[in-house]
C-alpha positions as CSV (number, residue, x, y, z in Angstrom):
1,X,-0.8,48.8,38.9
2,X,1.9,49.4,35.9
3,X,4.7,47.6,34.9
4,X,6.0,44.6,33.2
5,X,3.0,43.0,33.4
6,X,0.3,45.6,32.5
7,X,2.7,46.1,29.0
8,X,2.1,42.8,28.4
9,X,-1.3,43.0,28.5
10,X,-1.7,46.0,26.9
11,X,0.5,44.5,23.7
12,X,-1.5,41.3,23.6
13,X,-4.8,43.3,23.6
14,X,-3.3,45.3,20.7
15,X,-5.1,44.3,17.6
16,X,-1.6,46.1,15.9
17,X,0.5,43.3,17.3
18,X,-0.3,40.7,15.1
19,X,0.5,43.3,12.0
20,X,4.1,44.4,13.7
21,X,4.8,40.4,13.9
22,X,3.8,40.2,10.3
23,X,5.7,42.8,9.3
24,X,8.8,41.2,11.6
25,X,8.4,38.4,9.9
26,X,8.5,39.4,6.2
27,X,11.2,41.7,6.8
28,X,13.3,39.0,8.4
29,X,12.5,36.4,5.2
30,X,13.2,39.1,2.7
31,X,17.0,39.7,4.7
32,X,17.7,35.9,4.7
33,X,16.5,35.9,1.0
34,X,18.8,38.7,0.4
35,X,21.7,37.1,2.0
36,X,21.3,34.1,1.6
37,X,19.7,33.6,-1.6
38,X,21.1,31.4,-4.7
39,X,20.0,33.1,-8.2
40,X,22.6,31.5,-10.4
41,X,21.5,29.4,-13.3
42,X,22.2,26.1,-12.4
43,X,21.5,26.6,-8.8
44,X,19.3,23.4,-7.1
45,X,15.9,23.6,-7.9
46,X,15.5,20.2,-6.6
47,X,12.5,17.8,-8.7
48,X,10.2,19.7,-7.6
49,X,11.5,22.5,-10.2
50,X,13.1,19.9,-12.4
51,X,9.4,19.0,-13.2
52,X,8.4,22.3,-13.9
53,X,11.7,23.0,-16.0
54,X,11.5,20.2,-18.3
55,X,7.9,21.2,-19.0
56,X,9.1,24.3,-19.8
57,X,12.1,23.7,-21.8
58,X,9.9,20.7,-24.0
59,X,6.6,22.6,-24.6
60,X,5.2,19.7,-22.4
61,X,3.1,18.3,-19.4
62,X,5.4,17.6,-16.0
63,X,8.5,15.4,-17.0
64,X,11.8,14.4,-16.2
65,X,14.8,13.9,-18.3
66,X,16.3,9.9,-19.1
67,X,20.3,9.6,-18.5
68,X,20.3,10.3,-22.6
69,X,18.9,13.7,-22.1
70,X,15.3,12.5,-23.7
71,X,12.0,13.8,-21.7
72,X,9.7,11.3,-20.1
73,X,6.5,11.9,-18.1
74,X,6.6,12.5,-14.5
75,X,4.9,12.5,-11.8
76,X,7.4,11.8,-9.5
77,X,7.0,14.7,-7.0
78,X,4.0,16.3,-5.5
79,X,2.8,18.6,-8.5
80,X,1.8,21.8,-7.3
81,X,4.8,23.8,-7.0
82,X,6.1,22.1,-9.9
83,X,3.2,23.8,-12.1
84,X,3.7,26.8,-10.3
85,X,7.7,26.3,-11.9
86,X,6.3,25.9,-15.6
87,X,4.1,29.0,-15.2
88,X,7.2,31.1,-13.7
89,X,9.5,29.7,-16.6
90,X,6.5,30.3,-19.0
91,X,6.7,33.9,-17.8
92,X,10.1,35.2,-17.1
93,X,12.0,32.5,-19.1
94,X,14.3,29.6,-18.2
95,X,16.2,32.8,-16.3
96,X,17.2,34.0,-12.9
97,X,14.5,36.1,-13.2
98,X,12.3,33.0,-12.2
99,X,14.5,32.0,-10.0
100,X,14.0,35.4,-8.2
101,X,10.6,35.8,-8.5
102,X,9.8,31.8,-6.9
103,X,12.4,33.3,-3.9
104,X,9.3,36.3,-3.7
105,X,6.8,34.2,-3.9
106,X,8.2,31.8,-1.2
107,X,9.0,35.0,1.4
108,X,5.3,36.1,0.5
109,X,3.9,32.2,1.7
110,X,6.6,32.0,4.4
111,X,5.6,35.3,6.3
112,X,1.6,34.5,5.5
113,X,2.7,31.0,8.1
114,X,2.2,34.0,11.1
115,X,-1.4,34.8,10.3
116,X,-1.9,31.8,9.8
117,X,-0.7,30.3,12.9
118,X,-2.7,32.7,14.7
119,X,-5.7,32.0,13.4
120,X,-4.6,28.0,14.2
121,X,-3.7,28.7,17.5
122,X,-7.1,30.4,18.6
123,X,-9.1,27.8,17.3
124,X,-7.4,25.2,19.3
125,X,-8.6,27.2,22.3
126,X,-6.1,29.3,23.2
127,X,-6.1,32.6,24.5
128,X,-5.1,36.0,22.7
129,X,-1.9,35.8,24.4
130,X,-0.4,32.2,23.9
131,X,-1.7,32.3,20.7
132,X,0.7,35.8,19.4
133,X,3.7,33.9,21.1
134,X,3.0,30.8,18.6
135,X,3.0,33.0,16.0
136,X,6.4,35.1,16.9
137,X,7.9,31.8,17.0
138,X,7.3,30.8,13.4
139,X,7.5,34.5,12.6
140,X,11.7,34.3,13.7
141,X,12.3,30.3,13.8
142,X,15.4,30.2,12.1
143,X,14.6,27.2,9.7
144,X,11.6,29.4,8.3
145,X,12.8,32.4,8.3
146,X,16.2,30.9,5.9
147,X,13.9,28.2,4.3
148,X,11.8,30.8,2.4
149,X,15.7,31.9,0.7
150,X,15.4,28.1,-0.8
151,X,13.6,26.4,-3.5
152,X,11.7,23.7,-1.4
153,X,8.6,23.5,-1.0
154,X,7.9,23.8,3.0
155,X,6.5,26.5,3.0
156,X,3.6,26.7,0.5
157,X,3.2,23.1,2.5
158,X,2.7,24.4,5.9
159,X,0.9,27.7,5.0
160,X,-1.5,25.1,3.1
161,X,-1.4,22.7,6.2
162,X,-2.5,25.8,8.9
163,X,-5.2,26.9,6.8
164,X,-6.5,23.2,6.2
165,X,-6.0,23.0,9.9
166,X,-7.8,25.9,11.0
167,X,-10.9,25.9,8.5
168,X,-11.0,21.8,9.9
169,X,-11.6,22.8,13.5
170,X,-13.8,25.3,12.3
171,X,-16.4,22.8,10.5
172,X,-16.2,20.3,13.1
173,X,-17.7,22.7,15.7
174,X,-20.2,24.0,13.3
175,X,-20.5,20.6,11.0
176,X,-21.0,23.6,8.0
177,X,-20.8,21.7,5.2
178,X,-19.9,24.9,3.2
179,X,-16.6,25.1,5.8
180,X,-15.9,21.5,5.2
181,X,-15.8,21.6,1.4
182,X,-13.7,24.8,2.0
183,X,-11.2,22.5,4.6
184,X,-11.1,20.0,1.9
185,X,-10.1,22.7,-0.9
186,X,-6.8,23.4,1.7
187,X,-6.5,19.8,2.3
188,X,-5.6,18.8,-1.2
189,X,-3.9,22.0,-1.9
190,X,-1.5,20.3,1.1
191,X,-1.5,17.0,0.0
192,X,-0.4,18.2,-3.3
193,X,2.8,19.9,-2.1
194,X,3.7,16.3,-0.1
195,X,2.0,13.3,-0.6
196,X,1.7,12.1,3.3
197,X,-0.8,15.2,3.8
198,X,-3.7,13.4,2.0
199,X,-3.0,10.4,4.2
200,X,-3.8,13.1,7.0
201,X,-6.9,14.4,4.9
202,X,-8.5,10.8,4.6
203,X,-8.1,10.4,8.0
204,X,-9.4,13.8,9.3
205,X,-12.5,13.1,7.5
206,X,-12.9,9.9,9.3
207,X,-12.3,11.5,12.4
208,X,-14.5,14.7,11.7
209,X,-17.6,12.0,11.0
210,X,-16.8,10.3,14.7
211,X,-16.4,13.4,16.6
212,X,-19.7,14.8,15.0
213,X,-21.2,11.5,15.7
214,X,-23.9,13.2,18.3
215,X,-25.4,14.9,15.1
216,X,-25.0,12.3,12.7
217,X,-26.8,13.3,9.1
218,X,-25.0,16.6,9.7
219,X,-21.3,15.0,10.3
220,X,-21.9,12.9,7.2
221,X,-22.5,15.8,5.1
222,X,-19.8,17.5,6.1
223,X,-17.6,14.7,5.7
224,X,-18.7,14.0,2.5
225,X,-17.7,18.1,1.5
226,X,-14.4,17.7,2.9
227,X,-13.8,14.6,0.8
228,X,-15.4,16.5,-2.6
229,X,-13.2,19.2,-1.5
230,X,-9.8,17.1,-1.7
231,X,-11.0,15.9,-4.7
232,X,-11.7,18.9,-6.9
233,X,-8.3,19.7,-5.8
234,X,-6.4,16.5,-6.4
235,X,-8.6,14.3,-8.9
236,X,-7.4,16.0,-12.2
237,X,-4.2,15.2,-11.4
238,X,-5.2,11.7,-10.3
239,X,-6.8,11.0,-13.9
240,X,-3.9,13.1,-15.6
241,X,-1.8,10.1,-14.0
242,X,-4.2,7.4,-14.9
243,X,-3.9,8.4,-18.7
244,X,-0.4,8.8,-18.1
245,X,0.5,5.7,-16.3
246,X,-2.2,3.2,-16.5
247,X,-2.5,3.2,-13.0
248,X,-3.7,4.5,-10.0
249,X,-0.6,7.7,-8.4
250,X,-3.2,9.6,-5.9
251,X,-0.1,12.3,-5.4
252,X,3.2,11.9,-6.0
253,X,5.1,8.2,-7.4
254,X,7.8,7.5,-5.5
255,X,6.9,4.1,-3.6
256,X,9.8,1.9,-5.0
257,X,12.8,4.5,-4.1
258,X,11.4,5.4,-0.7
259,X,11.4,1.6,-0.2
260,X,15.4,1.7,-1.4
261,X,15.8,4.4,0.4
262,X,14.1,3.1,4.2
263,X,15.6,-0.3,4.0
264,X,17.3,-0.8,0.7
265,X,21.5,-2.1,0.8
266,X,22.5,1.3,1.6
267,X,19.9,2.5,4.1
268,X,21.0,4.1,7.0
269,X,19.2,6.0,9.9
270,X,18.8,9.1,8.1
271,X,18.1,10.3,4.4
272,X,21.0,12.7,4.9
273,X,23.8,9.6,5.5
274,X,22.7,8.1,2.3
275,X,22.8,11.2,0.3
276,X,26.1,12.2,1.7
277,X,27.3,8.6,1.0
278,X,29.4,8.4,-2.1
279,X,28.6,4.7,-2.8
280,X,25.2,5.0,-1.9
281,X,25.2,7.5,-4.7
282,X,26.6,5.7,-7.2
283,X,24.4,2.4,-6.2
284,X,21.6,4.7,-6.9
285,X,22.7,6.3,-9.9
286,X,23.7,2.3,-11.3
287,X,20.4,1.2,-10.6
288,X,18.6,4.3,-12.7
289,X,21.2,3.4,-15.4
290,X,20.0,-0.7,-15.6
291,X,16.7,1.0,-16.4
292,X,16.2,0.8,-20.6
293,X,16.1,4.7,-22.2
294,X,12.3,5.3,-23.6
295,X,8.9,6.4,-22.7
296,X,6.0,4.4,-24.7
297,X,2.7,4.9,-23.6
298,X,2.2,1.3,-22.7
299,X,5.7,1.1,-20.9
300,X,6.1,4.2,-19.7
301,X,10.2,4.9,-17.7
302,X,9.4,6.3,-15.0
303,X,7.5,3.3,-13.6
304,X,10.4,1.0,-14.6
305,X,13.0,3.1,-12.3
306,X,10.7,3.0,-9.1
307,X,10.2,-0.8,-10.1
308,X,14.0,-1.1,-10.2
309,X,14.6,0.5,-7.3
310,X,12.0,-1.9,-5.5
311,X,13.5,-5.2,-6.7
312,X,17.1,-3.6,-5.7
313,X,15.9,-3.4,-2.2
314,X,13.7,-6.6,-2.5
315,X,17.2,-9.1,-1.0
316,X,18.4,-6.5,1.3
317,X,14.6,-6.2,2.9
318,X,14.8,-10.5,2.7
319,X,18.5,-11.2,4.6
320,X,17.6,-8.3,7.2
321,X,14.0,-9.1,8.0
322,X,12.3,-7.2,10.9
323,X,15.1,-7.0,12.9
324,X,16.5,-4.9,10.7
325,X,13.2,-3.1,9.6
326,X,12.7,-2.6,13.3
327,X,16.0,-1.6,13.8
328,X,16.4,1.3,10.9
329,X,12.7,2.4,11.7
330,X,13.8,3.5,15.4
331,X,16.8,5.3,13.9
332,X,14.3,7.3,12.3
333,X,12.3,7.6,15.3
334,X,14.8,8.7,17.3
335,X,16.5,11.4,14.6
336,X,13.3,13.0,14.3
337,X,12.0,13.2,18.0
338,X,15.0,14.0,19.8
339,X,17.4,15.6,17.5
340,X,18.9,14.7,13.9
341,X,23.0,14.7,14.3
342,X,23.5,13.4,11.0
343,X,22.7,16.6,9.0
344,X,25.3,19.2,8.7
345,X,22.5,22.0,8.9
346,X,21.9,21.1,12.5
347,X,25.4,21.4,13.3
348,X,25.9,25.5,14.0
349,X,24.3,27.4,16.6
350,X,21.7,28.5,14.7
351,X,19.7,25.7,14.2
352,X,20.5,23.6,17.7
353,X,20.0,26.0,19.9
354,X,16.7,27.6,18.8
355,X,15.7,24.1,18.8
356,X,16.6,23.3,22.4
357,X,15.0,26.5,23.7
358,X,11.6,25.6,21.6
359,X,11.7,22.0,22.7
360,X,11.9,22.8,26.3
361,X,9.3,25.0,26.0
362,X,7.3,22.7,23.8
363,X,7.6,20.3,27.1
364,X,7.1,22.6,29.5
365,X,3.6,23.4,27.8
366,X,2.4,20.0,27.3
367,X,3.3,19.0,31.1
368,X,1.8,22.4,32.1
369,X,-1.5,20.9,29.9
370,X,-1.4,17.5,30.9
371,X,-1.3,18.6,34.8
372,X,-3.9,21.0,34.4
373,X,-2.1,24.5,35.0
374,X,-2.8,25.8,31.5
375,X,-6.1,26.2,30.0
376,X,-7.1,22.8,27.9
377,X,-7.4,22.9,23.9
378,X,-10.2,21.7,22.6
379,X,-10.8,18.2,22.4
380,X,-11.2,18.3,18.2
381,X,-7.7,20.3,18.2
382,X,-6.0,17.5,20.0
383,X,-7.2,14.9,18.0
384,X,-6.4,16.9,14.7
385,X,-2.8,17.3,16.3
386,X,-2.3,14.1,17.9
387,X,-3.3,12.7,14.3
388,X,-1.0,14.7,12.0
389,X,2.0,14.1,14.4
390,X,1.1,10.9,14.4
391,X,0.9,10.2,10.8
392,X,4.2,12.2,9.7
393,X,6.1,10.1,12.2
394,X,5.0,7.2,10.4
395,X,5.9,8.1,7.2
396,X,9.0,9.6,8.0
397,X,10.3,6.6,10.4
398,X,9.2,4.3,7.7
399,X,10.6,6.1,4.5
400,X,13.6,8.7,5.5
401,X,14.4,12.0,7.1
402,X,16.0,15.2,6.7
403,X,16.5,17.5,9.2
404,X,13.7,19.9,7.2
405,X,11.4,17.0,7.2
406,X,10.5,18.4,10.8
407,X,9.7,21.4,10.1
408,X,6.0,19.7,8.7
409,X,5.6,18.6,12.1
410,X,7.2,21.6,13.9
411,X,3.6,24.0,13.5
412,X,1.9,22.0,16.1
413,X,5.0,21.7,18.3
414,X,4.7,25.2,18.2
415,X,1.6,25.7,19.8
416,X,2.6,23.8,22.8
417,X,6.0,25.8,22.7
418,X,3.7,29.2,22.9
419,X,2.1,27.5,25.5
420,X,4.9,26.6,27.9
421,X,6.5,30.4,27.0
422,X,2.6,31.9,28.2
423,X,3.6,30.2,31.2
424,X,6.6,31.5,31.6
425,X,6.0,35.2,31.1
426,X,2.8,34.4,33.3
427,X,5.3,33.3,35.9
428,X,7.9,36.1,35.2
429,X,5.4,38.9,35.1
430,X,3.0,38.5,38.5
431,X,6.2,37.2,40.8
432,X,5.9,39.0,43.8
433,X,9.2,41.2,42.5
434,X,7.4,42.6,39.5
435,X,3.9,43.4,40.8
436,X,5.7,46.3,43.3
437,X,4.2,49.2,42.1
438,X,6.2,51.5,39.7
């Protein structure tokens, strides 16, 4: 027989395939950062590059600048790519030039996500097959393929995420402890791009020492390497901030704002309405201002704002009660799981209706799991996934959301997506129609 359906086989058998989507991939990121690209000085950099730019410009560790223009450490955002900003600016100069050469860097870890989510895929348990169509959709997904063009810092997040993911399921099959400590290396590499991923990480290596239970001296031990792992990763940062601050900031130090933000006096359902919302702006901006100008060592700024912003939020939180907490926390909810209205980027084309096609194939493949007519991921690769999703609907219902928020989320959405378009090229491809001889 020939046709449709032995062409299909014959490209998912092709060990080239994989390299073709690769190549797809990068191509299509280097275009968008062509086009689409920002390379003026001045261009948003957002605090993630702030960080790394005041570093630079002060002959400093991470800071932020004060309303009066004076430097004050920071650890505000996730550090990672913020270091990986000081280095740039260390090399090419406070220039385009570094702005070009994070934009490389970004379209390099963007198209690496394909590989990546391969390698993901098949260790849930999928076949060859399903597993090439999970990575074609991250290789042309709109939202990654434009994202890597930016300066945010999804995609060293996700590409960190996949390979924690992957290596994870890996050492829970074998309980390697040498796998393990390598899964916890990834882990906090995540975590340190966006501070809910260690949440995940703690809770993985909870989960790793109950599914391993059977064998339990080797489930300990690798539990124990995961959690070494994390921390050779994320514990010089964690002291750096305990000299710092006099306190204990695992990640990034943001409580009190996210607070204002979720269910301060100007929350709304979304991050995007209060950013787009002129007062809302200048509330924000007023309370930074009430905030006294200086950094001492035993009173250090940036503490103060996030304090500031708490006790802003503190009568709001009080008059509203759980009603309202409720209330704003299902906004959230809803935004994220059916579909964000509230951000201009999900307006066009080109974002909605991508997203429609990959959430009704994202349904399609879980109902297809769920009634049995796909082959079943592994039992470890659910939990993993219903634990992540879990965790970053939490943080997101109970802080705030962008539209990109999602895309943190949208790697394991994949997979089921992948699996409900298997089905449908299964279906397609051995109707009675197409399996008439050629």
């Amino acid at each position: 027989m020939s046709g449709p359906s032995s062409l299909l086989t014959r490209v998912v058998e092709n060990r080239a395939t994989l390299w073709v989507l690769l190549a797809l991939a990068l191509a299509a990121r280097v275009m968008a950062a062509l086009l689409a690209g920002n390379y003026t000085p001045g261009v948003e950099i957002w605090e993630y590059g702030q960080q790394g730019l005041c570093a630079a410009h002060e002959h400093r560790d991470l800071c932020l600048w004060d309303g009066a223009r004076q430097p004050y450490v920071s650890a505000l955002m996730p550090p990672l790519t913020s270091y990986l900003w000081l280095i740039l600016f260390s090399v090419f100069g406070i220039a385009p030039a570094a702005l070009v050469a994070y934009v490389v860097l970004n379209v390099i870890v963007g198209a690496a996500c394909v590989p990546l989510m391969f390698a993901f895929a098949r260790q849930t348990g999928l076949a060859r097959g399903p597993a090439l169509c999970a990575a074609a959709i991250i290789a042309f997904y709109p939202t990654f393929v434009f994202v890597s063009a930016g300066y945010h810092a999804t995609n060293f997040t996700v590409v960190f995420m996949l390979a924690f993911a992957t290596l994870y399921l890996r050492a829970v099959k074998s309980l390697d402890w040498r796998t393990a400590l390598m899964a916890g290396v990834l882990g906090g590499l995540a975590a340190m791009t966006r501070n809910e991923l260690l949440v995940i990480a703690a809770a993985a290596t909870l989960m790793l020492a109950w599914l391993g239970r059977k064998s339990l001296a080797p489930a300990i031990r690798a539990a124990a390497a995961l959690t070494l792992g994390v921390g050779l990763v994320c514990g010089p940062w964690i002291v750096r901030n305990y000299e710092s601050f006099h306190r204990f900031i695992p990640i990034g130090a943001q409580a009190g704002y996210n607070v204002w933000i979720g269910f301060g006096p100007y929350a709304e359902g979304s991050g995007n309405q209060l950013d787009n919302d002129p007062t809302s702006r200048a509330a924000a901006a007023a309370v930074r201002a009430r905030v006294a100008p200086g950094d001492p060592a035993s009173d250090r700024f940036e503490p103060r704002v996030q304090e500031a912003f708490l006790n802003d939020a503190k009568p709001a939180l009080a008059q509203g009660g759980l009603p309202r907490i409720a209330s704003l926390t299902a906004q959230r909810f809803t935004l994220l799981w059916l579909f964000d209205w509230t951000d201009p980027l999900t307006h066009s084309a080109g974002y909605w209706l991508p997203w429609l096609i990959v959430q009704a194939l994202a349904l399609y493949g879980f109902v297809a799991l769920v009634r049995g007519r796909a082959p079943p991921l592994t039992m470890e690769a659910g939990a993993l996934i219903g634990l992540s999703l879990a965790l970053f609907t939490l943080a997101y219902s109970l802080s705030s959301i962008f539209a990109r928020y999602r895309m943190h989320m949208e790697p394991f959405i994949f997979l089921f997506a992948a699996i409900g378009l298997w089905q449908v090229l299964g279906a397609r491809l051995t109707s009675p129609r197409t399996m008439q001889p050629a």
